[in-house]
C-alpha positions as CSV (number, residue, x, y, z in Angstrom):
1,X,-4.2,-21.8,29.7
2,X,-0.9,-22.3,27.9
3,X,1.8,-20.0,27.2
4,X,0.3,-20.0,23.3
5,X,-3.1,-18.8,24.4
6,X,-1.7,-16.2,26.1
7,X,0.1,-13.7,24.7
8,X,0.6,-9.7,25.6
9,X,0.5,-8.6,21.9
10,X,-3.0,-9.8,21.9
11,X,-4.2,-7.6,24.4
12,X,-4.6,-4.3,22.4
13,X,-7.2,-6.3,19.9
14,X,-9.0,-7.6,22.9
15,X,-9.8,-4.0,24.3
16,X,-11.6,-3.4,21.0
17,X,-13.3,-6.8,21.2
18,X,-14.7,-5.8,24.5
19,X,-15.4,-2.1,23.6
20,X,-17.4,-3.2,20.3
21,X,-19.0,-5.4,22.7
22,X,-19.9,-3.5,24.9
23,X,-21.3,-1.2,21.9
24,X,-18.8,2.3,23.3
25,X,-17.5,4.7,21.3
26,X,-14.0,5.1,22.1
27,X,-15.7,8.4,23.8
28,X,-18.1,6.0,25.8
29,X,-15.5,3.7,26.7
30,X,-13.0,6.6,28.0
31,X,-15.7,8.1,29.8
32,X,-17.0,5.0,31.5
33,X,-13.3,3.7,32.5
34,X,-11.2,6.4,32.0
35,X,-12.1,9.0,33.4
36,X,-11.0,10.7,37.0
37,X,-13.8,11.5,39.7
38,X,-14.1,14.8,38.9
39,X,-15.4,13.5,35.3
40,X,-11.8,14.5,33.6
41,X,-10.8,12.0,30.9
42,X,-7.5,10.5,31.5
43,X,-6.7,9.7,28.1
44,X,-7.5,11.2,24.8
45,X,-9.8,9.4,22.1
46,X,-6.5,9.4,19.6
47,X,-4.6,8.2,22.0
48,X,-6.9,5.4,23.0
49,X,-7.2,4.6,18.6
50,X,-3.6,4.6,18.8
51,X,-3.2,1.6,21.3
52,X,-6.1,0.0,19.7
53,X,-4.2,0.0,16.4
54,X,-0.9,-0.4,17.8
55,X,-0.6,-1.3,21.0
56,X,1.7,0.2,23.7
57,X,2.5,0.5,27.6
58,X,-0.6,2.5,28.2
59,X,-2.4,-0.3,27.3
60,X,-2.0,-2.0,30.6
61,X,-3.4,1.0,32.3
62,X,-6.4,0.6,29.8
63,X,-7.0,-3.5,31.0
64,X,-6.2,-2.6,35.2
65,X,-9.2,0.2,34.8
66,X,-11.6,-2.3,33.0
67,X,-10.7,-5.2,35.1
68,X,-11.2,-3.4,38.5
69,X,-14.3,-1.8,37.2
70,X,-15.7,-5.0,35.7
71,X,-14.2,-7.6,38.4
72,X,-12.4,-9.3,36.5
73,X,-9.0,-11.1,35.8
74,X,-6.7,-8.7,33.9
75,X,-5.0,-11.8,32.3
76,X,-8.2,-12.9,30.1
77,X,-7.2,-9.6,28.0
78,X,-4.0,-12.0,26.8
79,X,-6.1,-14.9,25.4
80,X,-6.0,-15.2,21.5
81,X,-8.9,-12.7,20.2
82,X,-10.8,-15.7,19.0
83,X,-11.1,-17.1,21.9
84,X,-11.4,-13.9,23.8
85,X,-14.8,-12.9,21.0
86,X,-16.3,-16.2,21.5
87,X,-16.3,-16.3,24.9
88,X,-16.8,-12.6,26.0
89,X,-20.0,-13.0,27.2
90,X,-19.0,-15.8,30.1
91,X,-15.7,-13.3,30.2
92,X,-17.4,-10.8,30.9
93,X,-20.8,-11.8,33.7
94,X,-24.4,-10.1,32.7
95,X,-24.1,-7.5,35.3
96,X,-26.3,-4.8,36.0
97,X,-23.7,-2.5,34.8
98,X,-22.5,-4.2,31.9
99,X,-26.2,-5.1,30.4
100,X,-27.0,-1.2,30.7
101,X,-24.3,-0.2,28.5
102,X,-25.2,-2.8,26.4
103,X,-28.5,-1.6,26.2
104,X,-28.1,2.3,25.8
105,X,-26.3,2.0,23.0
106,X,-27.3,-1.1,21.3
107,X,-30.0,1.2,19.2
108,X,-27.1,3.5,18.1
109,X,-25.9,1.3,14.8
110,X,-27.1,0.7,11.7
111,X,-26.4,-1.5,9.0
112,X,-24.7,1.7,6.8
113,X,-22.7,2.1,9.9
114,X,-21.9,-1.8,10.5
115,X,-20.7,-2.0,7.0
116,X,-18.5,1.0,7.1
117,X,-17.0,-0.7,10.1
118,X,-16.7,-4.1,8.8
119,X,-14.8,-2.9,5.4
120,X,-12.4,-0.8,7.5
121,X,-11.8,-3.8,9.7
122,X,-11.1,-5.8,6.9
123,X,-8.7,-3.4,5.4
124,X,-7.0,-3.1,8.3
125,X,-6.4,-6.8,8.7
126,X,-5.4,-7.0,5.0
127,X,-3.1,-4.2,5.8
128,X,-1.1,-6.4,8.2
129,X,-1.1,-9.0,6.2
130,X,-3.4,-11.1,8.3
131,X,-5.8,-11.7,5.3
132,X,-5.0,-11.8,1.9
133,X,-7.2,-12.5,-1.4
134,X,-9.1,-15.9,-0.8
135,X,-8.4,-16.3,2.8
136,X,-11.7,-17.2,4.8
137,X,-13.0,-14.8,7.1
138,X,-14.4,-15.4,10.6
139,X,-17.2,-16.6,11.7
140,X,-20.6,-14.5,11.7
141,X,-20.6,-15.0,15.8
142,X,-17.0,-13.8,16.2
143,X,-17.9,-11.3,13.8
144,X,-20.5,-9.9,16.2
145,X,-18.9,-10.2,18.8
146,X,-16.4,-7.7,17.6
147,X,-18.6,-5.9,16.1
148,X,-20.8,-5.0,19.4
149,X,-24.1,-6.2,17.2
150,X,-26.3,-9.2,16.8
151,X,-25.6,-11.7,14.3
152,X,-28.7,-11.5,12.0
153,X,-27.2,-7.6,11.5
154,X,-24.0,-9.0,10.6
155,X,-25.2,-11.5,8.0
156,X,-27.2,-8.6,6.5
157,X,-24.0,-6.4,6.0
158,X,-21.9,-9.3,4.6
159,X,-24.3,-9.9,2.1
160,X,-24.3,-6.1,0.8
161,X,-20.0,-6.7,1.2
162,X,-21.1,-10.1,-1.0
163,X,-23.2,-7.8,-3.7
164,X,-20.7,-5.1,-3.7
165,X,-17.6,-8.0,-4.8
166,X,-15.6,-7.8,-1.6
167,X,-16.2,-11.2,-0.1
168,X,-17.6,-14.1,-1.6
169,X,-20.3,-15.8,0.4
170,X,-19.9,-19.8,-0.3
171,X,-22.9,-21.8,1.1
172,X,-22.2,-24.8,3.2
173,X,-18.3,-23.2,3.5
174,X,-18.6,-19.8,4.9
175,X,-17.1,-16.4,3.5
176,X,-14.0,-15.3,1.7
177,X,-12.0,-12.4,0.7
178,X,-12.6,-11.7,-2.8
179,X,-9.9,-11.7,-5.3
180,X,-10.1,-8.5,-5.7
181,X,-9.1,-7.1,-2.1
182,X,-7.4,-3.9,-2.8
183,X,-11.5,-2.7,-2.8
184,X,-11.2,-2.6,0.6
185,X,-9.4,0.4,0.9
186,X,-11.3,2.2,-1.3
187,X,-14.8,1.2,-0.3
188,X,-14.4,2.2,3.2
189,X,-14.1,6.1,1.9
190,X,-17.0,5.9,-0.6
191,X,-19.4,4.1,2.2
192,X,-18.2,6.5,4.9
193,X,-20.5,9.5,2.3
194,X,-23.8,7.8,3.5
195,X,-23.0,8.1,7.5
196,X,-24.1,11.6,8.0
197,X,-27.3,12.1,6.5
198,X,-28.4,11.7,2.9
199,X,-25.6,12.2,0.8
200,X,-26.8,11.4,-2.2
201,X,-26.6,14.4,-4.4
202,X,-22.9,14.9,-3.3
203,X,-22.2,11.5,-4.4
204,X,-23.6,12.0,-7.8
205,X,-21.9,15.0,-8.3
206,X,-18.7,13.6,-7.3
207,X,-19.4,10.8,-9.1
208,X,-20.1,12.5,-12.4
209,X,-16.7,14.6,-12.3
210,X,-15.1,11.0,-12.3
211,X,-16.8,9.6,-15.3
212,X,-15.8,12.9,-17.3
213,X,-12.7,12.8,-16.4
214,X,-12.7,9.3,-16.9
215,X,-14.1,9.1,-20.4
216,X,-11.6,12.1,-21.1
217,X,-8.8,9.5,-20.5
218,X,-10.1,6.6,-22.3
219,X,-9.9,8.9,-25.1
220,X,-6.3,8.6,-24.6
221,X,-5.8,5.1,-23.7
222,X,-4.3,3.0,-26.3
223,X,-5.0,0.0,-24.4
224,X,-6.3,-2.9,-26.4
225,X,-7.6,-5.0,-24.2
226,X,-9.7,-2.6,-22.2
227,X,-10.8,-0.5,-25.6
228,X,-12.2,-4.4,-26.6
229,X,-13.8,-4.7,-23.9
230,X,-15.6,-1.4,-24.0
231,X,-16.1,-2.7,-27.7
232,X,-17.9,-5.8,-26.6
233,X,-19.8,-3.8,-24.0
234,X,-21.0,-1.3,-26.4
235,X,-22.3,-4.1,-28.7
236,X,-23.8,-6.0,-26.3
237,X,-26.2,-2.2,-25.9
238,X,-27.1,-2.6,-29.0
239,X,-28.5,-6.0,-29.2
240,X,-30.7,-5.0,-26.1
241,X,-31.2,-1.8,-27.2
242,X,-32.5,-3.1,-30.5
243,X,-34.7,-6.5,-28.7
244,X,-36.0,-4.1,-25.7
245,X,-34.2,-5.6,-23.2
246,X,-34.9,-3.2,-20.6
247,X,-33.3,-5.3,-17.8
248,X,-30.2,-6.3,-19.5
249,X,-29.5,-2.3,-21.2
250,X,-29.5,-1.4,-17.6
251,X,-26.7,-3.9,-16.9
252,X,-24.8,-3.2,-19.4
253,X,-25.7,0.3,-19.2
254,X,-23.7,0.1,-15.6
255,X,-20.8,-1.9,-17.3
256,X,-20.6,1.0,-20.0
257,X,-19.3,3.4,-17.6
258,X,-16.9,1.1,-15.6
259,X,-15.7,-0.1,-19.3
260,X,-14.8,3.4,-19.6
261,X,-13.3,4.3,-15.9
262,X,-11.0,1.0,-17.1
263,X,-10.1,2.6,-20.2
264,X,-9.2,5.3,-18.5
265,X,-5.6,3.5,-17.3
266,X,-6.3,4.9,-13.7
267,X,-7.2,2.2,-11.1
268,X,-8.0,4.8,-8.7
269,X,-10.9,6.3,-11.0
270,X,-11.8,2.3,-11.9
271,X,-12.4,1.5,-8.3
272,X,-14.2,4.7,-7.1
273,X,-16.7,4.5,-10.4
274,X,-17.6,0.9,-9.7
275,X,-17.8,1.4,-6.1
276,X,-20.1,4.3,-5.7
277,X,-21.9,2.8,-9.0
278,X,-22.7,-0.2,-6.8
279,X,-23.3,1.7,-3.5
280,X,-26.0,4.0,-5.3
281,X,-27.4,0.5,-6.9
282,X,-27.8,-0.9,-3.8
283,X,-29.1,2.3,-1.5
284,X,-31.6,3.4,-4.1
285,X,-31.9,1.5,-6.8
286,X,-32.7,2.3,-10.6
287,X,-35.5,2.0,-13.1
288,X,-36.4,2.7,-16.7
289,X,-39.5,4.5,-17.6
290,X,-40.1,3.9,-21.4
291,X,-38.9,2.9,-24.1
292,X,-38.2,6.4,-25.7
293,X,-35.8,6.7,-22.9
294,X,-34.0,3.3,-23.9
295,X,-33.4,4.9,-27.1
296,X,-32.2,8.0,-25.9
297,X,-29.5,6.6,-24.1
298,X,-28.1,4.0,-26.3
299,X,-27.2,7.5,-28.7
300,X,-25.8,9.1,-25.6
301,X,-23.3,6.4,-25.0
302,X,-23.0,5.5,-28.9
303,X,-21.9,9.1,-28.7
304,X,-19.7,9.2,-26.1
305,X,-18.0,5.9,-27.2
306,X,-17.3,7.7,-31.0
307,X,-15.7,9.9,-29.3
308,X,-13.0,7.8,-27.7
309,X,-12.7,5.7,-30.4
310,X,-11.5,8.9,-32.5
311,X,-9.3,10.1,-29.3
312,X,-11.3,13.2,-29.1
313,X,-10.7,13.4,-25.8
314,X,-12.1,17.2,-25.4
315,X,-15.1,15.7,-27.0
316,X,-15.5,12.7,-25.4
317,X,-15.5,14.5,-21.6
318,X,-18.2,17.1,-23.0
319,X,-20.7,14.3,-24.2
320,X,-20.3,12.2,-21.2
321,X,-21.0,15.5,-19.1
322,X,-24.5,16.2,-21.4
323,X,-25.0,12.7,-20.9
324,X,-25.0,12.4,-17.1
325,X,-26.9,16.0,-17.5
326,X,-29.8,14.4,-19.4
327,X,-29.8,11.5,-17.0
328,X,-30.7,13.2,-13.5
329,X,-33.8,14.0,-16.0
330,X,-34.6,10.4,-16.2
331,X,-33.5,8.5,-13.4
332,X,-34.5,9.4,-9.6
333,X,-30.6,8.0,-8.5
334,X,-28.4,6.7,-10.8
C-alpha cells in the first residue's frame, strides 16, 4: 500500500470501525482486549471514547492488544477507513473467536438504537467538517460496516433519517445530507428519549411546555415573514376544515404548531417542536376519530392564532396549554 493509504491519523476511526463491527460496547471491547489476567480493565470507557474521538498515544496500545489477540498486522489499522470498512471482514478472518462476539451481541441493537447512532455519527462528521449540507454520504455497506449491523437494518434507519428531513434519499444516486444539517445536532438528543423504555408521556410533556412557550413568543414576534406563513397555514385549516379533509387538517394541523415554534424567533424551540413532532409521527402515529373532533380543533387553533395576532402573549400560552389539554383527550399520541 502507498504512503496515501496509510496514514496514523486514521487509526483512531478504524478502532471504532472494528469495534462497531465486531458489535462491542466500548465496555465489551475493553473487557475483551483490555483487560489484565486478573479481569482488571486497563483502560477506562472515557478514556477509550476519548481516543475514539480524538486520537492519541494510547491508541497504539489499543491496535498491539487487538492485533496480538486477533493475529493480525497492526498496520491495516492505518488504511483509509473506507477501505479499512469495506474490507473488514477479509481484515479481519471468520474465527471461532471473532464470529462469537459477533454473534452474542448481534441481537443487542435495534433500529431506535441504530438511528440514535447514525445521527450522532453524522453530527460528529459534520462537526469536523467532513460533511456539510448536500454532500453524499456513504455507502449502505460501509455504513454497516461501521455500524456493527446488517445492511437491510441500515437502509431501514436511513429511510426514518429520510422521513425525518435529515438526508435525502435519491434513487439511482444514493443519499445526501439535507440542507438543513444543523438537525443533526438536535435530533440525536430528542431520539436518545426512546432508548430506555417507553418514553412517551415524558416526551409529550416536554413537548407541550415548548409549544406554550412557544406560542407565548409568537405573540411577540413581529416577524412578517413567519406571521404570513402562520397566516397561510391557518387558512389552509380552514379550507379543510370546512371540505372535511380529514387527512390534509392533520397535515396542516402538524404545520400549525411548527408555524408557531417559527414565530417564536427561537431556532432552538423550532427544531426541538418539529423534531419530536416527527419522531412521535413516526413511533406512533396519529388518527382522527370524527368529525366533531375536526371542528373542535380548528376553534382551538383559530383561538390560539387570535391570540398572537393581538400579541396577547399571556393569552396566547394559556389557550395553547387548554388546547394540548383537550388533545391527550382525543388523540392516543400526538
Amino acid at each position: 500500500m502507498n504512503d496515501e493509504v496509510m496514514n496514523p491519523l486514521y487509526k483512531k476511526e478504524n478502532v471504532q470501525i472494528l469495534r462497531r463491527y465486531l458489535r462491542l460496547t466500548q465496555k465489551e471491547f475493553i473487557r475483551q482486549f483490555l483487560s489484565a489476567e486478573d479481569g482488571k480493565a486497563l483502560m477506562s470507557v472515557s478514556t477509550l471514547s476519548n481516543l475514539e474521538a480524538k486520537g492519541g498515544s494510547r491508541i497504539n496500545e489499543i491496535i498491539f492488544a487487538v492485533s496480538e489477540r486477533l493475529s493480525v498486522d497492526p498496520m491495516i489499522f492505518s488504511m483509509a477507513p473506507e477501505e479499512f470498512a469495506e474490507n473488514v471482514g477479509v481484515l479481519f478472518p471468520s474465527t471461532l473467536e471473532t464470529e462469537t462476539m459477533r454473534s452474542s451481541n448481534g441481537k443487542k441493537g435495534n433500529i431506535n438504537q441504530l438511528i440514535y447512532q447514525l445521527t450522532t455519527y453524522f453530527a460528529e462528521q459534520i462537526f469536523a467538517k467532513k460533511l456539510k449540507k448536500g454532500d453524499k454520504i456513504e455507502s449502505d455497506r460501509v455504513l454497516a460496516t461501521k455500524m456493527g449491523v446488517g445492511r437491510s437494518v441500515i437502509r431501514e434507519a436511513l429511510k426514518v433519517l429520510d422521513v425525518l428531513g435529515l438526508i435525502d434519499i435519491r434513487p439511482g444516486q444514493g443519499s445526501f445530507i439535507s440542507n438543513d444539517e444543523s438537525d443533526f445536532f438536535i435530533i440525536p438528543l430528542s431520539w436518545s428519549l426512546f432508548l430506555n423504555g417507553n418514553q412517551t408521556d415524558n416526551i409529550i410533556e416536554v413537548r407541550n411546555q415548548l409549544e406554550i412557550k412557544a406560542a407565548e413568543l409568537a405573540a411577540e414576534s413581529t416577524d412578517e415573514e413567519s406571521r404570513n406563513r402562520l397566516y397561510d397555514v391557518s387558512h389552509k385549516m380552514r379550507n379543510a376544515y370546512q371540505q372535511e379533509n380529514f387527512k390534509e387538517f392533520l397535515d396542516d394541523d402538524l404545520e400549525f404548531h411548527t408555524s408557531i415554534a417559527e414565530c417564536s424567533q427561537n431556532p432552538v424551540i423550532y427544531s426541538l417542536i418539529q423534531t419530536i413532532s416527527n419522531l412521535m409521527r413516526y413511533v406512533s402515529g396519529t388518527g382522527m376519530v370524527n368529525a366533531d373532533q375536526l371542528k373542535d380543533i380548528y376553534e382551538e387553533h383559530q383561538k390560539v392564532y387570535g391570540f398572537i395576532l393581538a400579541h396577547d402573549k399571556a393569552a396566547a400560552a394559556k389557550a395553547m396549554e387548554e388546547h394540548l389539554e383537550k388533545s391527550k383527550e382525543r388523540y392516543r399520541y400526538r
